[in-house]
C-alpha positions in Angstrom: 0.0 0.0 0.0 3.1 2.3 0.6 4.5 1.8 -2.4 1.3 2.3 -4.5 1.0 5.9 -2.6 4.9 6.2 -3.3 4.5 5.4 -6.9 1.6 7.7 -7.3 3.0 10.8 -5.5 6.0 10.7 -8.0 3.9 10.1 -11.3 2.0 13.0 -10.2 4.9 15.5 -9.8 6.7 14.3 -12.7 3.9 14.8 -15.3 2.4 18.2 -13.8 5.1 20.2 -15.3 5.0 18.6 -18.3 1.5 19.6 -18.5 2.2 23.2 -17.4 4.6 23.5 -20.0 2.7 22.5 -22.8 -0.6 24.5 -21.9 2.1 27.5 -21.6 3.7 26.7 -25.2 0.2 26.6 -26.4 -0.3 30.4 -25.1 2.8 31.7 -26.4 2.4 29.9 -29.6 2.2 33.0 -32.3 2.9 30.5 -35.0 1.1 31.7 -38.7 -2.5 30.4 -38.9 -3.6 30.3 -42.0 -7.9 29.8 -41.7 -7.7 32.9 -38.9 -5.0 35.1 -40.7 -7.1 34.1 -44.1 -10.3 35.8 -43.2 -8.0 39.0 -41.9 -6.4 39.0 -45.2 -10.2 39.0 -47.2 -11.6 41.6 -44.5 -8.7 44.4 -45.6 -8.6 43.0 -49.2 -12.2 44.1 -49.3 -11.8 46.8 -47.2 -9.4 48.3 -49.6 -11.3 47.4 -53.1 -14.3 49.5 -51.2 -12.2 52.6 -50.6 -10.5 52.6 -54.2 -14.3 52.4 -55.1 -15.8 55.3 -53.1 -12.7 57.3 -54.5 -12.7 56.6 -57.9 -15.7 54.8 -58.9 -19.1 55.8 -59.5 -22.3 55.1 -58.1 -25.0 55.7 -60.8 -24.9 57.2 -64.5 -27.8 58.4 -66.7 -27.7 59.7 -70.7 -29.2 59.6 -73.8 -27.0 58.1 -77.2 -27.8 57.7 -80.6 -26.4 56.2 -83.8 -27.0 53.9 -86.3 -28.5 50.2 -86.9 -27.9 48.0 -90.0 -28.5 44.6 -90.2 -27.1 41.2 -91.2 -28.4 38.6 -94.1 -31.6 39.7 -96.1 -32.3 42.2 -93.0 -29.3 44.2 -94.7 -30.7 43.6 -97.8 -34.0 44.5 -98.0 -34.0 47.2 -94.9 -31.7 50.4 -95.0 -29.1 51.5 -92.4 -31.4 53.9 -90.2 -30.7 56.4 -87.3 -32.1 55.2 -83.7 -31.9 57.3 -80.5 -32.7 56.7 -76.8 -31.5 56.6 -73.0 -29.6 54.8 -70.7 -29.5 54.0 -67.1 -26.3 52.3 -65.2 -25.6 51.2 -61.6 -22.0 50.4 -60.6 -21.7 47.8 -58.6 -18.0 47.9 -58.0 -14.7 49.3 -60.2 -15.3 47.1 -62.9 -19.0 45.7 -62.8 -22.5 47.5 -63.6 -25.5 46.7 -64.7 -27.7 48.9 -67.3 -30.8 49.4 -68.5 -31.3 51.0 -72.1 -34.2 51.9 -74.5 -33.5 52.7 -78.1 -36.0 53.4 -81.0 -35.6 54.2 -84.9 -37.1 53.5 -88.3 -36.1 51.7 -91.6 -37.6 51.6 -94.6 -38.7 47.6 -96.1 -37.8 47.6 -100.2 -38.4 44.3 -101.6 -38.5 43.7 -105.6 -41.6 41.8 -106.8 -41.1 40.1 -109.9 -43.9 41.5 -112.6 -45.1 43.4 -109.8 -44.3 46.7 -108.0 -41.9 46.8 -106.0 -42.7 46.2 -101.9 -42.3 49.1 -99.9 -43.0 49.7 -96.1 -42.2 51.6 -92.7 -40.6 49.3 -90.1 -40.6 51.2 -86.7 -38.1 49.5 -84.2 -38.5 49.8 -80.2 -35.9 48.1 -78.1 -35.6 47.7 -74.4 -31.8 45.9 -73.1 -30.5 44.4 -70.0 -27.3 44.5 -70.0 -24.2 43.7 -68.2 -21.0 45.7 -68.7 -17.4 44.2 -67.4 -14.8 47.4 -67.4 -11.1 45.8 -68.2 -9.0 46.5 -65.1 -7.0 49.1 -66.7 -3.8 48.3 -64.6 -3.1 45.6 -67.2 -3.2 48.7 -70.5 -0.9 50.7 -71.2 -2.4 54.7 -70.5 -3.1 55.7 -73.4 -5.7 53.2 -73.8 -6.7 52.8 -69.9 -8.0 56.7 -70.2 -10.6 55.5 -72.7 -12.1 53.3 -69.9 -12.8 50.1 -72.3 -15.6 47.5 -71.7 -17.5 44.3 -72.3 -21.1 44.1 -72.9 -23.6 41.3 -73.0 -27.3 40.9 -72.1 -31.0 40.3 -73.7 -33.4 43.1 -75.2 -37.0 42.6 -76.2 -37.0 44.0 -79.4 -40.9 45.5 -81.3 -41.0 45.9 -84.8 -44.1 47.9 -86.0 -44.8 48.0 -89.7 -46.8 51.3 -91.2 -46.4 50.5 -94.9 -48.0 53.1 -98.1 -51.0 52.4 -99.4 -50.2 50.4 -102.7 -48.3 47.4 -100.3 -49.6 44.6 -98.8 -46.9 44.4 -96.0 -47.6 44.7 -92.6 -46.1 43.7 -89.8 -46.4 44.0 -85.9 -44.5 41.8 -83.8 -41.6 41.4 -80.8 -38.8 39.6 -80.4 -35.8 38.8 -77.7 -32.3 38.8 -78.3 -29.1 37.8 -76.8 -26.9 40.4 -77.0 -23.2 41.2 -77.1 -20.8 44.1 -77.6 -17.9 46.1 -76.8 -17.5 50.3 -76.1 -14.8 52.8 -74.4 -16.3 55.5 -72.0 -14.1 58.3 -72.0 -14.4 60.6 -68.2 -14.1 64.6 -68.5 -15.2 67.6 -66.5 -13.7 66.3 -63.6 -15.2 62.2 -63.9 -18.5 63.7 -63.6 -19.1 63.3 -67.2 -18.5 60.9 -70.1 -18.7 60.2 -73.5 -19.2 56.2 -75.2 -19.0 54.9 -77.9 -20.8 51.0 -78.3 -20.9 48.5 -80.7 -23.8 46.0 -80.1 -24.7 42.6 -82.3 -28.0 41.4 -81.4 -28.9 37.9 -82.0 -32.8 37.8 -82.4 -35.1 35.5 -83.7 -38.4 37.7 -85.0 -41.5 35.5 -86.1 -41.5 34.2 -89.6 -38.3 35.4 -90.3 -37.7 32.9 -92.4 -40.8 32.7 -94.1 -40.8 34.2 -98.0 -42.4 37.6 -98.5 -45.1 38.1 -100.8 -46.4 41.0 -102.7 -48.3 42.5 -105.5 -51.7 43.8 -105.1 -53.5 40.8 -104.3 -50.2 39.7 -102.1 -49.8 36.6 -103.5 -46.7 37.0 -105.7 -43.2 35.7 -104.3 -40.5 37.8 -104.1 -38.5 34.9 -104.0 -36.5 36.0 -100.6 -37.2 36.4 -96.6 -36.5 38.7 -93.9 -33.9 36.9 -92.1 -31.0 38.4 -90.0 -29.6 40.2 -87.2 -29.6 43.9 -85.9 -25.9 45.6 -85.6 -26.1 49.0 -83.2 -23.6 51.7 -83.8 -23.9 54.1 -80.7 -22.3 57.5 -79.5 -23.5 58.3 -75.8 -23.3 61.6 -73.3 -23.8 60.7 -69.4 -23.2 62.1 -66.4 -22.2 60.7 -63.1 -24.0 60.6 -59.6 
């Protein structure tokens, strides 16, 4: 019985500083941890990115463009290159994403040759409202010449309402909408201060407009083939002024 107390007295006073030490070793321990010094690191990365932001980006942006729109296969064809104008709204959600919203309208004039018969003619009124998403290229990377023009990505989806008023002696009408998936590219260039800015956009428009496809008809009773269709894709040309909030 002695010598079990004996045995246990020493066990106990040999292995409470070893305990000691190690709970102190534990406290003094200012080794690099990675998962705690990780979420330091994102908390002033992102603490940074929001006061570059404050100082040199922009909150919200408002103008009006205009420009040009042509179109691709028998579009560019039978339709003529015609002047649209509109407005534009943008929210920054950072240094290099925003989202806008845009509304555009022009006309074009629909001239499709009618064999034996006279030529088709009609009035093709073009509204379109966009959604778009615009990706500023971190200028850092461009050389300055090319960073002061502020250039950009573009992509989105518009609904797109063609209205047709067409001359008396034509049989074409038309009234109908269409979406598109859009994509482009622009440079906004900042003045007065960066409270100010002019753009300039180029947008293709991928959209699909009912009967498309289908062959157009004409002569007085409508019934004669012109022997082609309507088919293609709208191309915007656009010059903007906005101003920053």
């Amino acid at each position: 019985m002695f010598k079990k107390l004996i045995l246990t007295l020493f066990l106990a006073l040999f292995l409470c500083p070893l305990s000691f030490a190690q709970d102190v070793s534990d406290e003094d321990d200012d080794s690099f941890d990675p998962f705690a010094d990780y979420s330091e690191f994102i908390e002033a990365s992102t603490e940074e990115s929001d006061l570059n932001f404050f100082k040199f980006g922009r909150m919200l942006s408002a103008g009006a463009w205009g420009g040009f729109r042509t179109f691709t296969g028998n579009m560019g064809k039978n339709q003529d290159t015609g002047a649209v104008f509109g407005m534009f709204f943008t929210y920054y959600f950072n240094l290099q994403f925003a989202f806008q919203v845009s509304y555009h309208r022009g006309s074009h004039t629909l001239v499709v040759p009618v064999p034996g018969e006279a030529t088709l003619r009609a009035n093709l009124d073009l509204d379109t409202l966009s959604f778009h998403g615009k990706y500023f290229i971190n200028t850092q990377n461009l050389t300055k010449n090319i960073a002061q023009f502020n250039p950009y990505i573009i992509g989105g989806f518009s609904q797109i309402s063609r209205k047709g008023g067409s001359p008396a002696n034509s049989t074409f009408r038309a009234s109908e909408s269409a979406a598109s998936f859009d994509i482009g590219a622009g440079v906004e260039y900042l003045f007065n201060n960066k409270k100010a800015f002019i753009s300039f956009q180029l947008l293709y428009s991928a959209a699909d407009f009912p009967g498309e496809n289908s062959e157009i008809f004409g002569g007085t009773a409508g019934n004669v083939s012109s022997g082609t269709n309507d088919s293609g894709d709208p191309i915007l040309g656009l010059v903007g002024v906005g101003f920053n909030f």
